[in-house]
N, CA, C and O atoms as a MOPAC input file, in Angstrom:
PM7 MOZYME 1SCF
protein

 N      9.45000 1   -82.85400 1   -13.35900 1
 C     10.16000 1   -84.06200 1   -13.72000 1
 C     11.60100 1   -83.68300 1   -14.04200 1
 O     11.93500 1   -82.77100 1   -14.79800 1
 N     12.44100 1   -84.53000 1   -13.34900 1
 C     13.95600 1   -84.69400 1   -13.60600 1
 C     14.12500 1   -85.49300 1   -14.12000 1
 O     13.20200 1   -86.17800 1   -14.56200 1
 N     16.08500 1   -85.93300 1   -14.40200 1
 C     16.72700 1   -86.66700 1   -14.67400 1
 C     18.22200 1   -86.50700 1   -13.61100 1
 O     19.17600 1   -85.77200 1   -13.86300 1
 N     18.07500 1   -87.44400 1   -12.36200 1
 C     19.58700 1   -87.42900 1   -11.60500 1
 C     20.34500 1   -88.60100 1   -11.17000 1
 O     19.94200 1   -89.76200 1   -11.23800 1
 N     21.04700 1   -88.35700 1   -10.89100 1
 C     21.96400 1   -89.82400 1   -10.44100 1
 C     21.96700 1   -90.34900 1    -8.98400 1
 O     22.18500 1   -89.62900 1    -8.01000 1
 N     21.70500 1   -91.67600 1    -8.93200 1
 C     21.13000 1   -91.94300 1    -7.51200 1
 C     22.46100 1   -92.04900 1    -6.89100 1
 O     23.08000 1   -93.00800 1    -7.35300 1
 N     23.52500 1   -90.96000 1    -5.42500 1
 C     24.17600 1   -91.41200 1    -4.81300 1
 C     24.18500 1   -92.12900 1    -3.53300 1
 O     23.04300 1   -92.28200 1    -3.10000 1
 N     25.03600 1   -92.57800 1    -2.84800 1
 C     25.15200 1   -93.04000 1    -1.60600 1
 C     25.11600 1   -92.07300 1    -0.54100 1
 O     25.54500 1   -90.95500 1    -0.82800 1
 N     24.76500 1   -92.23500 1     0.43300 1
 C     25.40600 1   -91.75300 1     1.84000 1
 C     25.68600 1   -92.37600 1     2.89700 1
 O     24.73700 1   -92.30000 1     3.67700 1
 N     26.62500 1   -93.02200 1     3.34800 1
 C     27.11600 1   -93.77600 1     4.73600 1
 C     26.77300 1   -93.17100 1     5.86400 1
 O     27.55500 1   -92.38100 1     6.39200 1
 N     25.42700 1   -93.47900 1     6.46000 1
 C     24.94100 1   -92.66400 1     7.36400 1
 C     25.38400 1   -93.45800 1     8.77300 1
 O     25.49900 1   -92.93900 1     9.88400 1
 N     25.62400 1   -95.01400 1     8.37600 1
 C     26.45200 1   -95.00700 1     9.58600 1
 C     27.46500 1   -96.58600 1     9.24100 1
 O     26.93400 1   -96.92200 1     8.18300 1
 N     28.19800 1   -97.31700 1     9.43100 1
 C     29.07400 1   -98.16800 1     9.23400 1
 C     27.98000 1   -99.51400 1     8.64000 1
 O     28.31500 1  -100.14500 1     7.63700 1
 N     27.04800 1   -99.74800 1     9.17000 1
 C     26.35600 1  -100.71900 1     9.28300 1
 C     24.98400 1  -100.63700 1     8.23100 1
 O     24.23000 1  -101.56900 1     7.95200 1
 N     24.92400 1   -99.36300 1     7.79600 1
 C     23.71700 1   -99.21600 1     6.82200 1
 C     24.12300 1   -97.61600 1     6.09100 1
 O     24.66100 1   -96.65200 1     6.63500 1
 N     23.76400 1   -97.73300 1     5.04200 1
 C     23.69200 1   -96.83700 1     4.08800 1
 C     22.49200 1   -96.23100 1     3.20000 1
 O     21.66200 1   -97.10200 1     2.94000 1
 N     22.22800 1   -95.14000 1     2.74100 1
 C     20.95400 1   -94.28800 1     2.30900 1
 C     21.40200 1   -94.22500 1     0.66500 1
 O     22.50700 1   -93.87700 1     0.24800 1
 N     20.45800 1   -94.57500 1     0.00700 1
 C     20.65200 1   -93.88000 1    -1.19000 1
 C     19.59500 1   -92.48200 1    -1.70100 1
 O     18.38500 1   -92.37100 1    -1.50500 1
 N     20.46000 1   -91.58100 1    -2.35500 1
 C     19.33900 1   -90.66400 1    -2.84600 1
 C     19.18800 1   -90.15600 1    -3.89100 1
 O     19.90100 1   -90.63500 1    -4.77300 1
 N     18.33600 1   -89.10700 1    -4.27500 1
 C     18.70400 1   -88.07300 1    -5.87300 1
 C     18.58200 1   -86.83300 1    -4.78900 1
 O     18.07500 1   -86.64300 1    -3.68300 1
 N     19.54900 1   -85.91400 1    -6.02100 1
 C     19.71300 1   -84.35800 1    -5.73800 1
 C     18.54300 1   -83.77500 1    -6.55300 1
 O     18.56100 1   -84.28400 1    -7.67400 1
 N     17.30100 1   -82.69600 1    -6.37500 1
 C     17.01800 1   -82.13800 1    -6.87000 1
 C     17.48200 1   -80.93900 1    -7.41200 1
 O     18.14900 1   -80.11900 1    -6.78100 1
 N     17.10600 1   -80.82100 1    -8.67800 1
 C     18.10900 1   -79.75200 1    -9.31400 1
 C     18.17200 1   -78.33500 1    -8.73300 1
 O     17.11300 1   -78.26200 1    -8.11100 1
 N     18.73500 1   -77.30900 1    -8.60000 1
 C     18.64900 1   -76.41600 1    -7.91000 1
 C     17.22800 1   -75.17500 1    -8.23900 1
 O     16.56500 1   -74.32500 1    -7.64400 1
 N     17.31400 1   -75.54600 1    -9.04100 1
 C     16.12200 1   -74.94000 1    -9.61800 1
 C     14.37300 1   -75.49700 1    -9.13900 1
 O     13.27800 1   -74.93500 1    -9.13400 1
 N     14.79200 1   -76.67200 1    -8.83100 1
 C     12.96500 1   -77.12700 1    -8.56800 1
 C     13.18400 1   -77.04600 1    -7.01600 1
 O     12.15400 1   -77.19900 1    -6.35900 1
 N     14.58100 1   -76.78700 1    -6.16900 1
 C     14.58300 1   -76.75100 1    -5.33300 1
 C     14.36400 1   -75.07800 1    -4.78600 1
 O     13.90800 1   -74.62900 1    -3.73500 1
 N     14.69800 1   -74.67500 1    -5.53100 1
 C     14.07600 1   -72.92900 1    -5.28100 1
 C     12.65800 1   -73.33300 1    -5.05200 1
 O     12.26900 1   -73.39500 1    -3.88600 1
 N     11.75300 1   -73.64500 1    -6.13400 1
 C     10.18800 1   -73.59400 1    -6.49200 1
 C     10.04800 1   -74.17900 1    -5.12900 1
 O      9.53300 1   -73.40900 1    -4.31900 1
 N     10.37300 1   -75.32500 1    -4.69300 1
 C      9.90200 1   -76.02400 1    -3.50500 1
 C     10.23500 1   -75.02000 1    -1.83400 1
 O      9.99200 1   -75.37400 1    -0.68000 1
 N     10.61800 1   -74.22200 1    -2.14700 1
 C     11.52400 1   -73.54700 1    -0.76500 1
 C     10.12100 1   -71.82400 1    -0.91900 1
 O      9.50300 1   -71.25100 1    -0.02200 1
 N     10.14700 1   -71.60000 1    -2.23500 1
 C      9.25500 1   -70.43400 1    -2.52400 1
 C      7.92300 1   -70.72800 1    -2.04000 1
 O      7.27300 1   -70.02900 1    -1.26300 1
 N      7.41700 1   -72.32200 1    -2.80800 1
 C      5.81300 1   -72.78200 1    -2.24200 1
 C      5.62800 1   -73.14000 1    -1.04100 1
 O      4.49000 1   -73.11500 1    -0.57100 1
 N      6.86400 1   -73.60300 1    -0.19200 1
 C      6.52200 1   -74.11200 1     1.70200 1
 C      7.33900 1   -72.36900 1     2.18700 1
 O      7.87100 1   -72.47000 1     3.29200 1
 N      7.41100 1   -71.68200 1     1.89100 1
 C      7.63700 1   -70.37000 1     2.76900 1
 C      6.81200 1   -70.45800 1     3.88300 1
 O      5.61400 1   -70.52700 1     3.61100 1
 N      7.16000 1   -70.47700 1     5.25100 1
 C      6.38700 1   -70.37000 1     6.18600 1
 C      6.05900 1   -71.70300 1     6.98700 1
 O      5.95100 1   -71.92600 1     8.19300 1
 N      5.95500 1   -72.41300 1     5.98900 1
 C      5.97400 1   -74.25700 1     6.52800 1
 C      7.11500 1   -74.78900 1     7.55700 1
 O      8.24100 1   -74.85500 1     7.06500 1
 N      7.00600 1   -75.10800 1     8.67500 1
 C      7.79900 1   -75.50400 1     9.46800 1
 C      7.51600 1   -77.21000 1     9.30800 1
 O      6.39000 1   -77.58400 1     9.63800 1
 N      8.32600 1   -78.07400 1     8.90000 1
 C      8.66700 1   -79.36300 1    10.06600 1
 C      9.97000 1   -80.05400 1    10.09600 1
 O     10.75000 1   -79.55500 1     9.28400 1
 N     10.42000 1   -80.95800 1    10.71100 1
 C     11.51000 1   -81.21000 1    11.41800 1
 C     12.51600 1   -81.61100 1    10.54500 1
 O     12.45900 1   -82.44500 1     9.64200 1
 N     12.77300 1   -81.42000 1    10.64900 1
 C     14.76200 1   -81.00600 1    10.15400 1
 C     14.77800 1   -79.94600 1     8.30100 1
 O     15.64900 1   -79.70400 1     7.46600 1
 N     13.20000 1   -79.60300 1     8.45300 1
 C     13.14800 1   -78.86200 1     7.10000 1
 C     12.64500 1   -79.66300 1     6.26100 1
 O     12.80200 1   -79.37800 1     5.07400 1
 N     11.91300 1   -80.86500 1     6.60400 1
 C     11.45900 1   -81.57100 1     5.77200 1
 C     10.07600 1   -81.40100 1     4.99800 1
 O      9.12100 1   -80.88400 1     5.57600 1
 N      9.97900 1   -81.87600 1     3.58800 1
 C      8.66000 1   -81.23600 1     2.65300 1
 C      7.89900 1   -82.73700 1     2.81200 1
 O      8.47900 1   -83.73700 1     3.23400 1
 N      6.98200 1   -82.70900 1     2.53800 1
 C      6.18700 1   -84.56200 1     2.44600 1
 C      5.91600 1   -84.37000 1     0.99600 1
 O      6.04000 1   -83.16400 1     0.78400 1
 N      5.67200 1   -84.85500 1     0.14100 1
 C      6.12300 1   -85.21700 1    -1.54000 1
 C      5.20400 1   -86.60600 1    -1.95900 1
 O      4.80200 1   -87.45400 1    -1.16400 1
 N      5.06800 1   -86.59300 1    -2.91600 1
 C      4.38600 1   -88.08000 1    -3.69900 1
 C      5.42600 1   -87.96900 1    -4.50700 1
 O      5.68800 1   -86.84000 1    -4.92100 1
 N      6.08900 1   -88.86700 1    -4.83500 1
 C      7.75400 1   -89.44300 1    -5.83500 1
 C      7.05100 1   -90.17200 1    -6.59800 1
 O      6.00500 1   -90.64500 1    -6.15300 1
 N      7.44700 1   -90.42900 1    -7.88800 1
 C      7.55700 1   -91.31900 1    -9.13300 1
 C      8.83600 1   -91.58400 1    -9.63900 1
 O      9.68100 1   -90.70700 1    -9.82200 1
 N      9.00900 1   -92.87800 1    -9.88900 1
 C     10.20600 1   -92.88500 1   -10.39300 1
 C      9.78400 1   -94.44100 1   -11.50300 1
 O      9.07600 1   -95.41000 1   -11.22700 1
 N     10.39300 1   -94.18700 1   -12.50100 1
 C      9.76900 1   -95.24500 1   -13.28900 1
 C      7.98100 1   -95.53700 1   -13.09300 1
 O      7.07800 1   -94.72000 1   -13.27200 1
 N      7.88700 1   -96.82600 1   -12.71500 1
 C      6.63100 1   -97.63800 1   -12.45500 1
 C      6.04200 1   -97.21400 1   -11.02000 1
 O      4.89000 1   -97.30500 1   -10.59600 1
 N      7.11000 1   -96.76200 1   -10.46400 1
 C      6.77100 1   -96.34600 1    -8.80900 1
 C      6.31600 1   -95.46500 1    -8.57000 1
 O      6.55400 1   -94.43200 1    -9.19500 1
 N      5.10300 1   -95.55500 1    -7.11800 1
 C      5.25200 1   -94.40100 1    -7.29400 1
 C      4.60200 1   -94.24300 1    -5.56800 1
 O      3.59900 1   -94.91300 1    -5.32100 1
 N      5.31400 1   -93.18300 1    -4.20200 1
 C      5.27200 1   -93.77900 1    -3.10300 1
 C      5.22300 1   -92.05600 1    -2.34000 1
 O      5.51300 1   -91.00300 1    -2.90800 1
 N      4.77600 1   -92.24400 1    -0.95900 1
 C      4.95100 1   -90.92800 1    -0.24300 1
 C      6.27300 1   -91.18000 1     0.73200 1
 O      6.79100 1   -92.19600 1     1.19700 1
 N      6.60800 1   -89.54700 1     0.82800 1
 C      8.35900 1   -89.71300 1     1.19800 1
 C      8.14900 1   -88.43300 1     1.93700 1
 O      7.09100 1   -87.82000 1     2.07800 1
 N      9.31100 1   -88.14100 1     2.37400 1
 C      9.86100 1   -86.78800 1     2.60000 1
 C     11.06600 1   -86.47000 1     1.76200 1
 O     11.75200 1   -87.44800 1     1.46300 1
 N     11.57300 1   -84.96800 1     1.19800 1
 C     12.75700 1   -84.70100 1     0.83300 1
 C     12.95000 1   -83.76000 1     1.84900 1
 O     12.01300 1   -83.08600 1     2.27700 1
 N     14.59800 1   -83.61800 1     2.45200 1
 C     15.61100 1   -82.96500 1     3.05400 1
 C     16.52300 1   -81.75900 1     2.42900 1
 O     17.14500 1   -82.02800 1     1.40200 1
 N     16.59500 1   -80.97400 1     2.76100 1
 C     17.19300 1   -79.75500 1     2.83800 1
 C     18.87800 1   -80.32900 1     2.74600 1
 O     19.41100 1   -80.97700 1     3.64700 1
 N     19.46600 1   -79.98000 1     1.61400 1
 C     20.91800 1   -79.98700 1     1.60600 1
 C     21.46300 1   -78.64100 1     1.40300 1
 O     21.57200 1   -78.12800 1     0.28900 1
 N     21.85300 1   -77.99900 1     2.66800 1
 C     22.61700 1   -76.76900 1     2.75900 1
 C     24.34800 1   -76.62400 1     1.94400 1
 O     24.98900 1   -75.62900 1     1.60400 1
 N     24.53300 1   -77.51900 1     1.89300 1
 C     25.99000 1   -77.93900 1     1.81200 1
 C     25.85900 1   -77.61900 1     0.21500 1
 O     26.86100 1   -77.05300 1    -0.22400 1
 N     24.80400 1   -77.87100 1    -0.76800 1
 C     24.53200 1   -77.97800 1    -1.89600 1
 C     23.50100 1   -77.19300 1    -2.65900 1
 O     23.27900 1   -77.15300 1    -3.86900 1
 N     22.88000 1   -76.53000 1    -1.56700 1
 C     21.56800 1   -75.88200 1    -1.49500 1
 C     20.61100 1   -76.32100 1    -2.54700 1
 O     20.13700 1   -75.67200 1    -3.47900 1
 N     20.42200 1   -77.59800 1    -2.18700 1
 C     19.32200 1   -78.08300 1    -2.70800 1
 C     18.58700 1   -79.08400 1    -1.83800 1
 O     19.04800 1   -79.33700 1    -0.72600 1
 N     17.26400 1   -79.78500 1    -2.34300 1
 C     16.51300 1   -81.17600 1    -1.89200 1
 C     17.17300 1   -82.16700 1    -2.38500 1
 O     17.82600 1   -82.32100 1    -3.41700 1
 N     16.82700 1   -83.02600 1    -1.22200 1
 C     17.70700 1   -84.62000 1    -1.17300 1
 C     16.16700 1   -85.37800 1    -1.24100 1
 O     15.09000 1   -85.05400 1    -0.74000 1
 N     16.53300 1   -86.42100 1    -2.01200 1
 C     14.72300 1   -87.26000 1    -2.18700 1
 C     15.72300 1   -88.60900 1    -1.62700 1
 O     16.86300 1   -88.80000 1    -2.05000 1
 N     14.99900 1   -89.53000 1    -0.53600 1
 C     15.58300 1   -90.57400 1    -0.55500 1
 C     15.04700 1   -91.68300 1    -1.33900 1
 O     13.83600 1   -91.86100 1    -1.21200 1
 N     15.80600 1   -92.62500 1    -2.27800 1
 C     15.07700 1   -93.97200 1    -3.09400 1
 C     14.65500 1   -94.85200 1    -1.88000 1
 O     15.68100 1   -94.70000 1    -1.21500 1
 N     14.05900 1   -95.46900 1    -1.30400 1
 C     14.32400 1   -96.47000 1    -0.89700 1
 C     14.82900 1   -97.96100 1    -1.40400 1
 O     15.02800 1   -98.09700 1    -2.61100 1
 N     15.00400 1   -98.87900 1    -0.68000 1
 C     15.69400 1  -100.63400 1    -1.30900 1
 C     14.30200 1  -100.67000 1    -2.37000 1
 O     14.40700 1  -100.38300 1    -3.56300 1
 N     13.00700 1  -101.06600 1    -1.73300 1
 C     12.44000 1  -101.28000 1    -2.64100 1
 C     11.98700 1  -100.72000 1    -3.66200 1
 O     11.44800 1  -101.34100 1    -4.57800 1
 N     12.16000 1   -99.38500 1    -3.63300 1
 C     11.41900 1   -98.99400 1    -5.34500 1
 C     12.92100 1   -98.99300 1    -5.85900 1
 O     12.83500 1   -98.30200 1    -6.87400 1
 N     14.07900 1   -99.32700 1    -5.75000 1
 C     15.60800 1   -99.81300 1    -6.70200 1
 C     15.22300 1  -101.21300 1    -6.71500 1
 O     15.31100 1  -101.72900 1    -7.82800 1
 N     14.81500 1  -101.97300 1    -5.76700 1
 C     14.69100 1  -103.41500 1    -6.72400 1
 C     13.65900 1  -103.44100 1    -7.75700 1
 O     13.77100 1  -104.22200 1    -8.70200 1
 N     12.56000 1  -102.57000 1    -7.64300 1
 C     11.13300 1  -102.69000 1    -8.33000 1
 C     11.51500 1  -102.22800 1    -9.30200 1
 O     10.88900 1  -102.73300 1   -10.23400 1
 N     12.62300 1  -101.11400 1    -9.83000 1
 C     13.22900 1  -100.49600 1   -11.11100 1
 C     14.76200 1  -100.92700 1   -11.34900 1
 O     15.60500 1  -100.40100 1   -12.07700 1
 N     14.84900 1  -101.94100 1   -10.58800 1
 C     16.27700 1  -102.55100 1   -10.99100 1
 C     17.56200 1  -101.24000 1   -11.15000 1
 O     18.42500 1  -101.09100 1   -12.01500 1
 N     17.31400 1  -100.62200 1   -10.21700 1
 C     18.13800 1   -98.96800 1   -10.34600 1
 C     19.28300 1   -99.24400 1    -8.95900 1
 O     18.98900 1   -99.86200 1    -7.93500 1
 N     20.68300 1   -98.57800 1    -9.27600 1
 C     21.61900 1   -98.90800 1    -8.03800 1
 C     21.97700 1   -97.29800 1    -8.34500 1
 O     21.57400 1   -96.42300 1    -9.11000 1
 N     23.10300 1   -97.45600 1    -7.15300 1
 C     24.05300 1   -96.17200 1    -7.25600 1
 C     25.30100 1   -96.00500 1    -8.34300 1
 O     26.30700 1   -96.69800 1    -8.49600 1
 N     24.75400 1   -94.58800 1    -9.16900 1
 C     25.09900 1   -94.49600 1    -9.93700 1
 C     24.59100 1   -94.49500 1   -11.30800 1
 O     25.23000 1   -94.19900 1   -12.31900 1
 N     23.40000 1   -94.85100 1   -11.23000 1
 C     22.42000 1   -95.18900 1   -12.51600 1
 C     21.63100 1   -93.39700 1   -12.78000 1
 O     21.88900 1   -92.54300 1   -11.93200 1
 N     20.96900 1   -93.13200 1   -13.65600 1
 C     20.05700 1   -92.03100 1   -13.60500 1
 C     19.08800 1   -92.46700 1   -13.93500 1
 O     18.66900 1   -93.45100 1   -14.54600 1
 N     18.51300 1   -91.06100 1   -13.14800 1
 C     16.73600 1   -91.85800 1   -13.00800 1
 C     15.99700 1   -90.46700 1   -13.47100 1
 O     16.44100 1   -89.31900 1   -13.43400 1
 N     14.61700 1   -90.99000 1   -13.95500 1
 C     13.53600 1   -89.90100 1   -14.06900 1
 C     12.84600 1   -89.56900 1   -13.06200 1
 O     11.98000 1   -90.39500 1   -12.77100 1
 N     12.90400 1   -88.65900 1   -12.41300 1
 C     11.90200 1   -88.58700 1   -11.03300 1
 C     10.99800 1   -87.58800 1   -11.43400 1
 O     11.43600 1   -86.62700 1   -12.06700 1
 N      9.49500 1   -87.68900 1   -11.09100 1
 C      8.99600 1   -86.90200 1   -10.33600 1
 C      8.57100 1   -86.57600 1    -9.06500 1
 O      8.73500 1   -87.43900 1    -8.20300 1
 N      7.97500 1   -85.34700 1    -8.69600 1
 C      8.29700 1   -84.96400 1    -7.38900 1
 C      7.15900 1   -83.83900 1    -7.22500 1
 O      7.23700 1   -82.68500 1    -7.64600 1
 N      6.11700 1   -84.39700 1    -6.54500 1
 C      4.92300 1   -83.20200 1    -6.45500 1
 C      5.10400 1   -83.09300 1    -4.90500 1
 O      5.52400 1   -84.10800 1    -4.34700 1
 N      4.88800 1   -82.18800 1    -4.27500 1
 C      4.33000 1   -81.21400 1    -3.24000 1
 C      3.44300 1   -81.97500 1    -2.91800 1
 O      2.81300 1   -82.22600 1    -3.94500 1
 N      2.68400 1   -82.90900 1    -1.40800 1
 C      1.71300 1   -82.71900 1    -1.12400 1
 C      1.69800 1   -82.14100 1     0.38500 1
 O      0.93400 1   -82.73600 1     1.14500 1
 N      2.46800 1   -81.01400 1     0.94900 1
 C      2.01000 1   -80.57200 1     2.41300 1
 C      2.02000 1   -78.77800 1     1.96300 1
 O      2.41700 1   -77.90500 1     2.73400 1
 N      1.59000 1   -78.56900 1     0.82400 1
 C      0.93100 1   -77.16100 1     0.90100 1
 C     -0.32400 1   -76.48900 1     0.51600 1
 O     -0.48500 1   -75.29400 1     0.76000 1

């Protein structure tokens, strides 16, 4: 369990992603437990909690930051009334090892 700030990403003119950074540290643990795990673009499959929510996802590999990117989706920010810029409690379990 964390605490991060949900940012934006303009992934293209017409629609936008919001996400949390995992801290660099749970992002080690997650890179140590899939050693060997291949799938596409480096992605882990995860069960997320966030508040009341709670949903299956993938998190992404941020090289740039060397950490995991968790994406929120629209609906679990309307279901927790959460935007960009707010902090959130996440958890974040492993389920593809």
């Amino acid at each position: 369990m964390f605490d991060a700030e949900l940012w934006e990403w303009d992934a293209r003119r017409d629609e936008s992603w919001t996400f949390v950074s995992l801290p660099i540290d749970e992002s080690e643990d997650v890179r140590q437990m899939t050693a060997g795990l291949h799938r596409g673009f480096g992605s882990r499959r995860v069960q997320v909690t966030v508040g009341g929510t709670t949903w299956s996802t993938s998190i992404f590999p941020d090289s740039k930051n060397n950490c995991y990117v968790l994406p929120i989706k629209r609906s679990v920010r309307a279901a927790e009334s959460i935007d960009v810029g707010d902090i959130v409690t996440v958890t974040v379990e492993l389920t593809d090892v």
